[in-house]
PQR file of N, CA, C, O and H, with PARSE charges and radii, in Angstrom:
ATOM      1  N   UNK A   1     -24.740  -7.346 -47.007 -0.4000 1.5000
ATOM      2  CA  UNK A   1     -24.368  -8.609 -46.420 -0.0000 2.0000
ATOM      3  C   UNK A   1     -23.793  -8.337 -45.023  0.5500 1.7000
ATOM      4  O   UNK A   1     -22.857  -7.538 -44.974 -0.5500 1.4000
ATOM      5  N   UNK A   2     -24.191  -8.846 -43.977 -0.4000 1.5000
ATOM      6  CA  UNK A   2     -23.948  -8.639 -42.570 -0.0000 2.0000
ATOM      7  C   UNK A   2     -22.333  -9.421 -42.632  0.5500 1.7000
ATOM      8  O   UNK A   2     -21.961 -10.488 -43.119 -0.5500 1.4000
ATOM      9  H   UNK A   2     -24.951  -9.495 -44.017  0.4000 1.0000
ATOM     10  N   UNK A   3     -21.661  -8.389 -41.936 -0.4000 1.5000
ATOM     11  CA  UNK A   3     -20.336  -9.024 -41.457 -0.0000 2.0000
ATOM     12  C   UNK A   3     -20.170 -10.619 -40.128  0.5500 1.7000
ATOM     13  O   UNK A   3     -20.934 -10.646 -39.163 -0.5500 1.4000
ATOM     14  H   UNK A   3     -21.963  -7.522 -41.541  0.4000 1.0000
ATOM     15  N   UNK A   4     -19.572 -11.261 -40.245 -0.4000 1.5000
ATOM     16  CA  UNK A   4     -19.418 -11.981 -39.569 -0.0000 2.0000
ATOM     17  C   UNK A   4     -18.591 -12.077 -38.223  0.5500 1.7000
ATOM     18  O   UNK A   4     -17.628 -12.817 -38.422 -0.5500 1.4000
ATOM     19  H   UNK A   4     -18.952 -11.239 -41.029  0.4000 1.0000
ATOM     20  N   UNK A   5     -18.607 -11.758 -37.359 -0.4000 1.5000
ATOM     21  CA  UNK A   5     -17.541 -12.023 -36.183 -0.0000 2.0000
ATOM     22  C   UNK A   5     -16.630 -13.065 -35.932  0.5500 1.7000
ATOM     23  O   UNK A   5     -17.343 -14.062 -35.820 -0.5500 1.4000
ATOM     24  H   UNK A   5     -19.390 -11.156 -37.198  0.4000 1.0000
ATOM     25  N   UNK A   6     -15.634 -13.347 -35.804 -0.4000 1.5000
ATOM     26  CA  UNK A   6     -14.812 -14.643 -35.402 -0.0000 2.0000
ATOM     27  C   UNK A   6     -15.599 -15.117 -34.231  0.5500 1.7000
ATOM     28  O   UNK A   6     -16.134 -14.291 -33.492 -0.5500 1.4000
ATOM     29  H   UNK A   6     -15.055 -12.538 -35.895  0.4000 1.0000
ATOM     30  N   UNK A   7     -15.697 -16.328 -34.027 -0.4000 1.5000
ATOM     31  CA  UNK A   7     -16.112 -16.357 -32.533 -0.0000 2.0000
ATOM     32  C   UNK A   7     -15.070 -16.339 -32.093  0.5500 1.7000
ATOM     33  O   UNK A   7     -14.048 -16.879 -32.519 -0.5500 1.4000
ATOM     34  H   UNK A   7     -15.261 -16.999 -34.627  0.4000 1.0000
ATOM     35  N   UNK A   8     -15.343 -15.258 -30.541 -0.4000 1.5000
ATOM     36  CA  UNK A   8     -14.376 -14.868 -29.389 -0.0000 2.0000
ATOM     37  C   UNK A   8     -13.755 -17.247 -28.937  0.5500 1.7000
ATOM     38  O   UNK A   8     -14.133 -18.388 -29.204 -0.5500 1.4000
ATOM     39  H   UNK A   8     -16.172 -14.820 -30.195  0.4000 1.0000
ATOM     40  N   UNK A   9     -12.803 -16.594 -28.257 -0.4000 1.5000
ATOM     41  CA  UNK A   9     -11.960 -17.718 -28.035 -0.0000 2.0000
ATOM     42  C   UNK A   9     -12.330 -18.079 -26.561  0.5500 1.7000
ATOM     43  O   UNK A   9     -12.341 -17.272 -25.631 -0.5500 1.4000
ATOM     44  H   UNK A   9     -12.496 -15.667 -28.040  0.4000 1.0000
ATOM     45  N   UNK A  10     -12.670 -19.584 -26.472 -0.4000 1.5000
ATOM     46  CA  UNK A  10     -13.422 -19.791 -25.160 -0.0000 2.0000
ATOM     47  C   UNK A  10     -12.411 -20.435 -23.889  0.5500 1.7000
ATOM     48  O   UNK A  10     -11.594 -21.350 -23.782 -0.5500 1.4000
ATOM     49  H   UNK A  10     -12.661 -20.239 -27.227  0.4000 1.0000
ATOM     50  N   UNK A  11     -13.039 -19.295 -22.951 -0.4000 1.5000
ATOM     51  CA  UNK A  11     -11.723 -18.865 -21.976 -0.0000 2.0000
ATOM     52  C   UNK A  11     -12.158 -20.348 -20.952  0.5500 1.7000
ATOM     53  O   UNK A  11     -13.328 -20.520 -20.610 -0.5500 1.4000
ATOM     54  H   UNK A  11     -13.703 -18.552 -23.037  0.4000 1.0000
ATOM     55  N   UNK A  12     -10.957 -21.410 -20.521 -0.4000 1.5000
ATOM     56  CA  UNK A  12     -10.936 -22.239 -20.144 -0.0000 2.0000
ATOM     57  C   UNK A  12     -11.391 -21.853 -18.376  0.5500 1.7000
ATOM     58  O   UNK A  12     -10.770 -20.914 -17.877 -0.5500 1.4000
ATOM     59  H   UNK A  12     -10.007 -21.270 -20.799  0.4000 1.0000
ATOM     60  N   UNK A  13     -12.337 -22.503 -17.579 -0.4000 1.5000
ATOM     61  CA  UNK A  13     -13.106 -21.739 -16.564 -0.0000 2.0000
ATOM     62  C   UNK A  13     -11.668 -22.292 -15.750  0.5500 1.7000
ATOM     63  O   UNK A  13     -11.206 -21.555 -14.880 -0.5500 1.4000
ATOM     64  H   UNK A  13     -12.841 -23.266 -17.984  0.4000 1.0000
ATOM     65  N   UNK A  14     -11.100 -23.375 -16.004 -0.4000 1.5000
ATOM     66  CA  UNK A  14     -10.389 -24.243 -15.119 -0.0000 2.0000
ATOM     67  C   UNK A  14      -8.984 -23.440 -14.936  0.5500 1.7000
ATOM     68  O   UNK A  14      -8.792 -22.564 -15.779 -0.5500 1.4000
ATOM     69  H   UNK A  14     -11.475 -23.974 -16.711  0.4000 1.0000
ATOM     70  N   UNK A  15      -8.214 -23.579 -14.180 -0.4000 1.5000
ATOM     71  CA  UNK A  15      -6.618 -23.136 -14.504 -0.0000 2.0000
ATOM     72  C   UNK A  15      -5.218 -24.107 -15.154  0.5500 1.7000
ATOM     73  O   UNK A  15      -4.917 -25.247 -14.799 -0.5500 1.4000
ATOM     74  H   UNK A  15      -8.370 -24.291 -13.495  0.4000 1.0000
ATOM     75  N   UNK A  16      -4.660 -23.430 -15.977 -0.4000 1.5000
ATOM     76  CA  UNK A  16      -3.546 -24.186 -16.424 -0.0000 2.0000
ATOM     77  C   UNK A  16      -2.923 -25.338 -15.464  0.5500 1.7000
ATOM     78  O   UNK A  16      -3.925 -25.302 -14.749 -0.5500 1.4000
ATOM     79  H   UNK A  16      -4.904 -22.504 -16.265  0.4000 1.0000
ATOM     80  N   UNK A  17      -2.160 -26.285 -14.865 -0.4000 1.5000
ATOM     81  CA  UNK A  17      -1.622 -26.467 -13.965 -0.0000 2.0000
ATOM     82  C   UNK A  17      -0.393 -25.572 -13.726  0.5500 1.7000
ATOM     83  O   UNK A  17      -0.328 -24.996 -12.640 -0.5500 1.4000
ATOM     84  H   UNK A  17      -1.346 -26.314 -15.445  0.4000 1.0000
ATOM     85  N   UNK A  18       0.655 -25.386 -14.691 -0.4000 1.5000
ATOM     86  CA  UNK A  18       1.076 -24.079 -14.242 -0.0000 2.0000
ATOM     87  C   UNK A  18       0.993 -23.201 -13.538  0.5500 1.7000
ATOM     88  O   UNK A  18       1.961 -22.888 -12.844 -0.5500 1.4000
ATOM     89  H   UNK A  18       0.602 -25.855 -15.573  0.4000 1.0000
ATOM     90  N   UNK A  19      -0.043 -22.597 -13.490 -0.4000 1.5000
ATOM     91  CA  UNK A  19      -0.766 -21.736 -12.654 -0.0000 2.0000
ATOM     92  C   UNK A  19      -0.584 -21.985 -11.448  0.5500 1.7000
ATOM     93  O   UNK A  19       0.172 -21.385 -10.684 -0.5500 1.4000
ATOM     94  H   UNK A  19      -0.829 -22.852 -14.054  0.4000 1.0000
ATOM     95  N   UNK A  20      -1.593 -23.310 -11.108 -0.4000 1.5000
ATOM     96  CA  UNK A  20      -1.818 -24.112 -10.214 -0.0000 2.0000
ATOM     97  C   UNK A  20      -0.559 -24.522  -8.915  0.5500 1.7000
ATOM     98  O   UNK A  20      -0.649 -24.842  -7.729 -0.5500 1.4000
ATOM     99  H   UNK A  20      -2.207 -23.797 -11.728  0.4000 1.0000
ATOM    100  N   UNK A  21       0.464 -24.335  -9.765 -0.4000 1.5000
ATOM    101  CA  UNK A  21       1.739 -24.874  -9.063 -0.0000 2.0000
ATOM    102  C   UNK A  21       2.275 -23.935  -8.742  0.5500 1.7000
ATOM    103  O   UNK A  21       2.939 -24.063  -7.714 -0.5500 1.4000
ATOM    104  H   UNK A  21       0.537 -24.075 -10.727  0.4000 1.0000
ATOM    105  N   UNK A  22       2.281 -22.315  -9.526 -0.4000 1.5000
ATOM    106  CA  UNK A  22       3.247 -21.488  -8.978 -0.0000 2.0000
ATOM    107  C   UNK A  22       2.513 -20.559  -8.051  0.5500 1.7000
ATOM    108  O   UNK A  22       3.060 -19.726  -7.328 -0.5500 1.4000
ATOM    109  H   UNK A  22       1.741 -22.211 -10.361  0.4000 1.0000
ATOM    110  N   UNK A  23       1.140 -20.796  -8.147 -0.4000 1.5000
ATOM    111  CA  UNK A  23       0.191 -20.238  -7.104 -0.0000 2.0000
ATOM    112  C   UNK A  23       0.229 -20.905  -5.902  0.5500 1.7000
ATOM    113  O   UNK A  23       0.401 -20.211  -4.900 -0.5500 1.4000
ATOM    114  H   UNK A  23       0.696 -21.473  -8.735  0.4000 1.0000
ATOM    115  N   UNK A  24       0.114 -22.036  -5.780 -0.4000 1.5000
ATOM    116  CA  UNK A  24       0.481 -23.280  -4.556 -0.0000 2.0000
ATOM    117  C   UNK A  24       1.695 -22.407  -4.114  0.5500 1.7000
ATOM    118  O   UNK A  24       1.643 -21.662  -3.134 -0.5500 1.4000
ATOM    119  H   UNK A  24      -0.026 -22.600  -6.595  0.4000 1.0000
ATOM    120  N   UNK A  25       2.814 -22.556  -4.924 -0.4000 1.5000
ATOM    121  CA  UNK A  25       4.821 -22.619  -4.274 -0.0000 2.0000
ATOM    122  C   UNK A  25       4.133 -20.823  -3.278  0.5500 1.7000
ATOM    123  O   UNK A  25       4.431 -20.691  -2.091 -0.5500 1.4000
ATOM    124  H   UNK A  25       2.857 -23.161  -5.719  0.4000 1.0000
ATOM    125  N   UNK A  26       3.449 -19.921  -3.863 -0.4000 1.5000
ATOM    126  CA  UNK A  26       3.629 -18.719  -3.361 -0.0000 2.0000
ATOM    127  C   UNK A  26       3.035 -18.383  -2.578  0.5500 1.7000
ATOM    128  O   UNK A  26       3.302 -17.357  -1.953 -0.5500 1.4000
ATOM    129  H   UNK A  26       3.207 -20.028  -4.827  0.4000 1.0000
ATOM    130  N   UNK A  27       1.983 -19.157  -2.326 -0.4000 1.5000
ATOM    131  CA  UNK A  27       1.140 -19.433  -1.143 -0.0000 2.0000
ATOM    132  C   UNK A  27       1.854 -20.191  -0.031  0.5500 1.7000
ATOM    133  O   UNK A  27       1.468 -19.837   1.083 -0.5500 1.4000
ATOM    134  H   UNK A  27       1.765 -19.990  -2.834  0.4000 1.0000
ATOM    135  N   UNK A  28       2.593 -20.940  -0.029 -0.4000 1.5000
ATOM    136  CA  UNK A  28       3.304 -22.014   0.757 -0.0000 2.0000
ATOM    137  C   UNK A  28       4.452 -21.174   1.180  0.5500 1.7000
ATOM    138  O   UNK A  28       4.806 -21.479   2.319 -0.5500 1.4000
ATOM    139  H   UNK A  28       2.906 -21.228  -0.934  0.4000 1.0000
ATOM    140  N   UNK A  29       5.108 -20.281   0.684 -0.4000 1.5000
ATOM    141  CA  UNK A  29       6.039 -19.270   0.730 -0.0000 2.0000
ATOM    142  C   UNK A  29       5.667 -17.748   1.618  0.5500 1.7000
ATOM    143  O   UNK A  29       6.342 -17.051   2.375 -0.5500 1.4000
ATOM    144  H   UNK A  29       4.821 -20.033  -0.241  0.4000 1.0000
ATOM    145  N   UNK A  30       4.976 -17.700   1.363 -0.4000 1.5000
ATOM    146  CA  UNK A  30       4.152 -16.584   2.264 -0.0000 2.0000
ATOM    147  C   UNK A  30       3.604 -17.026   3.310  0.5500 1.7000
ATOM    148  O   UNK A  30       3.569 -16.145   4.170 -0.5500 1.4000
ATOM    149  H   UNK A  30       4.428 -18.266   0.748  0.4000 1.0000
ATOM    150  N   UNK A  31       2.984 -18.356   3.768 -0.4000 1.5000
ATOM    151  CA  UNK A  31       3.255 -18.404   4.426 -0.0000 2.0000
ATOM    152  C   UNK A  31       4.114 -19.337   6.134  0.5500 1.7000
ATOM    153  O   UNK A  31       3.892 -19.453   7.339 -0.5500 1.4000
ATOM    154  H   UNK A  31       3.012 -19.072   3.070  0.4000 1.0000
ATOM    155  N   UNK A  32       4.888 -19.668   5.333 -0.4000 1.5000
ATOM    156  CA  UNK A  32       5.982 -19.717   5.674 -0.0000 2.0000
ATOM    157  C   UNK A  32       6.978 -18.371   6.429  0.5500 1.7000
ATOM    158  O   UNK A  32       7.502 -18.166   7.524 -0.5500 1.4000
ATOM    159  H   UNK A  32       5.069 -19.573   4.354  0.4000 1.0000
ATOM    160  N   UNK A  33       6.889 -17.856   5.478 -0.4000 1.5000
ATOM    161  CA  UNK A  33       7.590 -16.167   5.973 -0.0000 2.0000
ATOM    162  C   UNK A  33       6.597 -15.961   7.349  0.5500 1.7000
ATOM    163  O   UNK A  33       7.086 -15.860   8.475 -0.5500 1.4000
ATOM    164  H   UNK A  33       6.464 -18.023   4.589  0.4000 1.0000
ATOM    165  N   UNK A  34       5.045 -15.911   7.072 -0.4000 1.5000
ATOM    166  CA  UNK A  34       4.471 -15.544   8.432 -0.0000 2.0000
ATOM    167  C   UNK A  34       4.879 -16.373   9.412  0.5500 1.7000
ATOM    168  O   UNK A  34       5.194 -15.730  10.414 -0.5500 1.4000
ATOM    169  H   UNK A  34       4.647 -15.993   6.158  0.4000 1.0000
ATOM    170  N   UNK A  35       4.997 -17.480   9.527 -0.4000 1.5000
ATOM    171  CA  UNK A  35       5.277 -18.380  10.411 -0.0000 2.0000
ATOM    172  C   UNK A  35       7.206 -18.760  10.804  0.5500 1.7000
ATOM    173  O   UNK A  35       7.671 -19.581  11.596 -0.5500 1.4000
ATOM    174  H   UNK A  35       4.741 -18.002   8.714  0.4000 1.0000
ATOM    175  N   UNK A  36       7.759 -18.006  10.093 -0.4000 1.5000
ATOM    176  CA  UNK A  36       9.630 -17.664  10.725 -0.0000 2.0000
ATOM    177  C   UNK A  36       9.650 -16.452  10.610  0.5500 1.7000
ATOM    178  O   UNK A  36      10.524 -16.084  11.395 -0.5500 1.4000
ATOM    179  H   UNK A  36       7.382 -17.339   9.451  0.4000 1.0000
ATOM    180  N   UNK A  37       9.131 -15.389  10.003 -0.4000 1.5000
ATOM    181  CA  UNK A  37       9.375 -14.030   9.932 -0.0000 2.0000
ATOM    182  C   UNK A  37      10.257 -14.063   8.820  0.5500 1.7000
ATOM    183  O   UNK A  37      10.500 -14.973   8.027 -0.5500 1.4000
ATOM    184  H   UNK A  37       8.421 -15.688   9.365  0.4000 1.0000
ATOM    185  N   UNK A  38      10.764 -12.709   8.921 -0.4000 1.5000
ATOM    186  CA  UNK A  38      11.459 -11.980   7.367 -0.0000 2.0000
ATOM    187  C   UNK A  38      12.919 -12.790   7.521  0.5500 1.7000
ATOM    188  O   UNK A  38      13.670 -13.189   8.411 -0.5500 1.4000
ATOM    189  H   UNK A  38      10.567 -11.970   9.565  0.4000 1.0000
ATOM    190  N   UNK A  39      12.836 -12.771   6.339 -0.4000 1.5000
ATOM    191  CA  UNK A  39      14.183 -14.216   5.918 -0.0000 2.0000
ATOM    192  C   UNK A  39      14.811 -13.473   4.734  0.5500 1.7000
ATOM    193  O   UNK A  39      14.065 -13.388   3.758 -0.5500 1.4000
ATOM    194  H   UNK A  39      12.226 -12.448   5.617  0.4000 1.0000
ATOM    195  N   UNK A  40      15.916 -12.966   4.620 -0.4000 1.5000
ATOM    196  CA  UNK A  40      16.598 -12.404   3.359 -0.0000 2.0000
ATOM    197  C   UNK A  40      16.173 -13.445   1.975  0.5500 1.7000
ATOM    198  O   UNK A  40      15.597 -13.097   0.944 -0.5500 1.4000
ATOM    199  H   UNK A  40      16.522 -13.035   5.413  0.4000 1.0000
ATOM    200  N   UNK A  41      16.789 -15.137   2.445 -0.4000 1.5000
ATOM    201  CA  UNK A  41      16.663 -16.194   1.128 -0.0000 2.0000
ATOM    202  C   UNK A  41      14.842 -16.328   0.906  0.5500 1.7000
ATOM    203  O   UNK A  41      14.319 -16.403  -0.206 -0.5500 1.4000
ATOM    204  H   UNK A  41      17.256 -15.419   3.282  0.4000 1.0000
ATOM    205  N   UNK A  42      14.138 -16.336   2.116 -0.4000 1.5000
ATOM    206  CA  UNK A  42      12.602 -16.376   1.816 -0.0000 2.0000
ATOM    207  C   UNK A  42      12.024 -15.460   0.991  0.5500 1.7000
ATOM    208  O   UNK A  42      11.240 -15.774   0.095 -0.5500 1.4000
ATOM    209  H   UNK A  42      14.563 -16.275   3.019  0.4000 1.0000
ATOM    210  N   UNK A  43      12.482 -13.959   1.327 -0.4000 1.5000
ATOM    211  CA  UNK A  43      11.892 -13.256   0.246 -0.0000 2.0000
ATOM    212  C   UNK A  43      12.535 -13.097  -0.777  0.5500 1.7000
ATOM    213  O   UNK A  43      11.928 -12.473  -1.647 -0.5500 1.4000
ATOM    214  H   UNK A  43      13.118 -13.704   2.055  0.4000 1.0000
ATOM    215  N   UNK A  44      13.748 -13.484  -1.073 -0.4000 1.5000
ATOM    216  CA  UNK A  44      14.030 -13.569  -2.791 -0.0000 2.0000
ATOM    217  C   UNK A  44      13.445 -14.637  -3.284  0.5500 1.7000
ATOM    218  O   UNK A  44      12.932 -14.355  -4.367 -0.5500 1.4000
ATOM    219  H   UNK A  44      14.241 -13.991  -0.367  0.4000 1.0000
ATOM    220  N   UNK A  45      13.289 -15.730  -2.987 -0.4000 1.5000
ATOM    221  CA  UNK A  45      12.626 -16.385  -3.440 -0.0000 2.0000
ATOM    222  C   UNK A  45      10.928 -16.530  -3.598  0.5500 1.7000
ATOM    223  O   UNK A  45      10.417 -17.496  -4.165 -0.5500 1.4000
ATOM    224  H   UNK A  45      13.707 -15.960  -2.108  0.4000 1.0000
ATOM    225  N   UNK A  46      10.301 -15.637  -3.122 -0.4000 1.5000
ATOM    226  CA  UNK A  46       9.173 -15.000  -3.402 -0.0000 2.0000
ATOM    227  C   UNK A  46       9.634 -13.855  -4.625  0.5500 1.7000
ATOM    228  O   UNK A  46       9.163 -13.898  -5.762 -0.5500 1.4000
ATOM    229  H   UNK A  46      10.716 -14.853  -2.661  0.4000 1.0000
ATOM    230  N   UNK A  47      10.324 -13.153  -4.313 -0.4000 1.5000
ATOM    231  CA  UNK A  47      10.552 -12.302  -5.425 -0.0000 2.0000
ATOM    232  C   UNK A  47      11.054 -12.630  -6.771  0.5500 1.7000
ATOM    233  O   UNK A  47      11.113 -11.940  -7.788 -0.5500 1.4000
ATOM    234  H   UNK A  47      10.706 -13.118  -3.390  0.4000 1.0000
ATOM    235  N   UNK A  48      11.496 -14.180  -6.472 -0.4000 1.5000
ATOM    236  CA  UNK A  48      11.675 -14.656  -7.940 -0.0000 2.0000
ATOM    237  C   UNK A  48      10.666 -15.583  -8.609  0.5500 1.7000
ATOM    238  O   UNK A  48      10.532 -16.021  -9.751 -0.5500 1.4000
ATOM    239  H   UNK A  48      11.448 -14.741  -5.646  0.4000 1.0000
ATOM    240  N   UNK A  49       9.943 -15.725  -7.343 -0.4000 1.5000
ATOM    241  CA  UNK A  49       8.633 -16.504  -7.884 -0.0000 2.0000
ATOM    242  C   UNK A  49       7.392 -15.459  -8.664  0.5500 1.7000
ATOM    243  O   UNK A  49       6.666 -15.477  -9.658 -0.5500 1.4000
ATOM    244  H   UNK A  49      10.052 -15.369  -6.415  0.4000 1.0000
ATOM    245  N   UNK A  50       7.675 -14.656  -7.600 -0.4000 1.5000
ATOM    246  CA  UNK A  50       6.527 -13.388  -8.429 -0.0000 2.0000
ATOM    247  C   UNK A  50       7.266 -13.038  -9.831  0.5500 1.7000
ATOM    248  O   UNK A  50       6.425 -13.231 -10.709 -0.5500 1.4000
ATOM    249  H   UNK A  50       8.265 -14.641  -6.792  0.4000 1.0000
ATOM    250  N   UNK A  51       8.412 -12.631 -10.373 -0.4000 1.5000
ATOM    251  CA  UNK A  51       9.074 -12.352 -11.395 -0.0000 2.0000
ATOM    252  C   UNK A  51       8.934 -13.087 -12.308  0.5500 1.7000
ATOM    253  O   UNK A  51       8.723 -12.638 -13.435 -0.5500 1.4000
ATOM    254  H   UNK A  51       9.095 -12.474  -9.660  0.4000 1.0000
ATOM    255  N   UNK A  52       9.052 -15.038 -11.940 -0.4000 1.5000
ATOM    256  CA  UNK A  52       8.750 -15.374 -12.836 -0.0000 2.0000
ATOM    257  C   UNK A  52       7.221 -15.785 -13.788  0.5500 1.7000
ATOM    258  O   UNK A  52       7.081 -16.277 -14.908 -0.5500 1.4000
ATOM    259  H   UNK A  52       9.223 -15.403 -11.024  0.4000 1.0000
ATOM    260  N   UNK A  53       6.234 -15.327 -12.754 -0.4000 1.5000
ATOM    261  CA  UNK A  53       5.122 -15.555 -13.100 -0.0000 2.0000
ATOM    262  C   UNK A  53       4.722 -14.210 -13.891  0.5500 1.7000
ATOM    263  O   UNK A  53       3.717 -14.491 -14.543 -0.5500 1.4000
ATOM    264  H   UNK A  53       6.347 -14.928 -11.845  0.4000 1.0000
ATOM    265  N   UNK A  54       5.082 -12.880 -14.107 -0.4000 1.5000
ATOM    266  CA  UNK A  54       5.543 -11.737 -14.415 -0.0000 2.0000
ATOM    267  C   UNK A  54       5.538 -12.080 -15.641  0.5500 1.7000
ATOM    268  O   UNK A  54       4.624 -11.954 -16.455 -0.5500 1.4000
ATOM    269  H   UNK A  54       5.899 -12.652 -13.577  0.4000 1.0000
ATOM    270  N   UNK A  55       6.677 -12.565 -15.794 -0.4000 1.5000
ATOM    271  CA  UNK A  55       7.578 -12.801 -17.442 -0.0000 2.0000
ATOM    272  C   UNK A  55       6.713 -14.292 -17.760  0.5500 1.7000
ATOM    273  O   UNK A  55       6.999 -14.670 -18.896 -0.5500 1.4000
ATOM    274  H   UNK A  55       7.420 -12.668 -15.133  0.4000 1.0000
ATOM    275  N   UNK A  56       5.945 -15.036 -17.214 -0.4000 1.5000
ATOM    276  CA  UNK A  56       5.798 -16.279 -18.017 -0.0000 2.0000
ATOM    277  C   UNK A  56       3.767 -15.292 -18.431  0.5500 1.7000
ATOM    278  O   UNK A  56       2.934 -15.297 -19.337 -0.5500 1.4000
ATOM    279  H   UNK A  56       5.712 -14.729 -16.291  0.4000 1.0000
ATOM    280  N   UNK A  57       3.880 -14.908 -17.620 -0.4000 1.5000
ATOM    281  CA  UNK A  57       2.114 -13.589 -18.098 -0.0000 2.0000
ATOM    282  C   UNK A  57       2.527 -12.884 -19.772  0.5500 1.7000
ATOM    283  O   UNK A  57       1.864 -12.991 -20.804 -0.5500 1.4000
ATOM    284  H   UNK A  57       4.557 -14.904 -16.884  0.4000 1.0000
ATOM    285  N   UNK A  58       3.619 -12.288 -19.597 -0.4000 1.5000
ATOM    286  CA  UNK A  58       3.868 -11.503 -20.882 -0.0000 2.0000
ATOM    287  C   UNK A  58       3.622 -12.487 -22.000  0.5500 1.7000
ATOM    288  O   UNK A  58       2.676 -12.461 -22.787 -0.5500 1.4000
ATOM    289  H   UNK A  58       4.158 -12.201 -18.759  0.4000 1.0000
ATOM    290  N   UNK A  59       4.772 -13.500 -21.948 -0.4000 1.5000
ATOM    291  CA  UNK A  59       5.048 -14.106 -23.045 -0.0000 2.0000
ATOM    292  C   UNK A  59       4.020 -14.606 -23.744  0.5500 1.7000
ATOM    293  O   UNK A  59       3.898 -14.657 -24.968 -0.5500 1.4000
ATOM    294  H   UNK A  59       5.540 -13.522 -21.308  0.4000 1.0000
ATOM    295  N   UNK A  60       2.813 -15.211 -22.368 -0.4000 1.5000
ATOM    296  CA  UNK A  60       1.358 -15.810 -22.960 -0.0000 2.0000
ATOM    297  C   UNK A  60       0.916 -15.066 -23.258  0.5500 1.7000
ATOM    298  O   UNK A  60      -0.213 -15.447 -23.567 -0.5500 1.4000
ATOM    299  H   UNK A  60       2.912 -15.169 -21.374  0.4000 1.0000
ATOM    300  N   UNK A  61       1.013 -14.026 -23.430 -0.4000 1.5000
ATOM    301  CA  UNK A  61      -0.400 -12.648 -23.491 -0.0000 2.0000
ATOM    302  C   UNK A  61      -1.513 -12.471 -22.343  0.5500 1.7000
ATOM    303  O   UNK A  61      -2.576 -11.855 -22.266 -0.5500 1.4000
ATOM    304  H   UNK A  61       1.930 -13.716 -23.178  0.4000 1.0000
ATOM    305  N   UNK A  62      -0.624 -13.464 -21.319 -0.4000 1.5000
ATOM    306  CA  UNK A  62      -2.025 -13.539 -20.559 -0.0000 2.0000
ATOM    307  C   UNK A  62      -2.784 -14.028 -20.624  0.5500 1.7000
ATOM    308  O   UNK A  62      -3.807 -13.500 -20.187 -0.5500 1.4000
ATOM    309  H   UNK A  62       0.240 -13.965 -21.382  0.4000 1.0000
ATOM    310  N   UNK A  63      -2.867 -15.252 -21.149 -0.4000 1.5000
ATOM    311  CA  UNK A  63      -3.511 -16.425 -21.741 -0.0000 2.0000
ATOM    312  C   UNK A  63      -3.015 -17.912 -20.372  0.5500 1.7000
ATOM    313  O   UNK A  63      -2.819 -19.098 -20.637 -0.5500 1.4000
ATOM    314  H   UNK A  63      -2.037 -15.681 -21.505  0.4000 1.0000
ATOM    315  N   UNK A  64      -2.960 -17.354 -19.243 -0.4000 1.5000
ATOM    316  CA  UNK A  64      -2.605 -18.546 -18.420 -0.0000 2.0000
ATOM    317  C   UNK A  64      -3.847 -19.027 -17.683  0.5500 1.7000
ATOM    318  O   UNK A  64      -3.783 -20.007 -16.940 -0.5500 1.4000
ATOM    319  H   UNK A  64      -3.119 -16.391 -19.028  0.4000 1.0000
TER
END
């Protein structure tokens, strides 16, 4: 008797809005920085935007 496969899980072509929004804020943030230069509060706040997209990747499995 031939084994059966689960069907694989069908990967949405579109993006979460999630996504959508924290990809926008980091894009808008970068550049920004190009356009005033290096800003102590600009790049933490890139660095907390990248961090949190970091930790919100794990938790999904990567499923964003």
């Amino acid at each position: 008797m031939p084994l059966q496969n689960a069907p694989e899980p069908k990967q949405n072509p579109e993006r979460p809005p999630v996504v959508e929004h924290v990809s926008s804020a980091h894009e808008l943030l970068n550049a920004l920085r190009k356009r005033i230069g290096e800003h102590p509060e600009l790049a933490e706040a890139i660095t907390k935007l990248e961090t949190a997209l970091s930790m919100l990747t794990v938790k999904t499995g990567g499923m964003l």
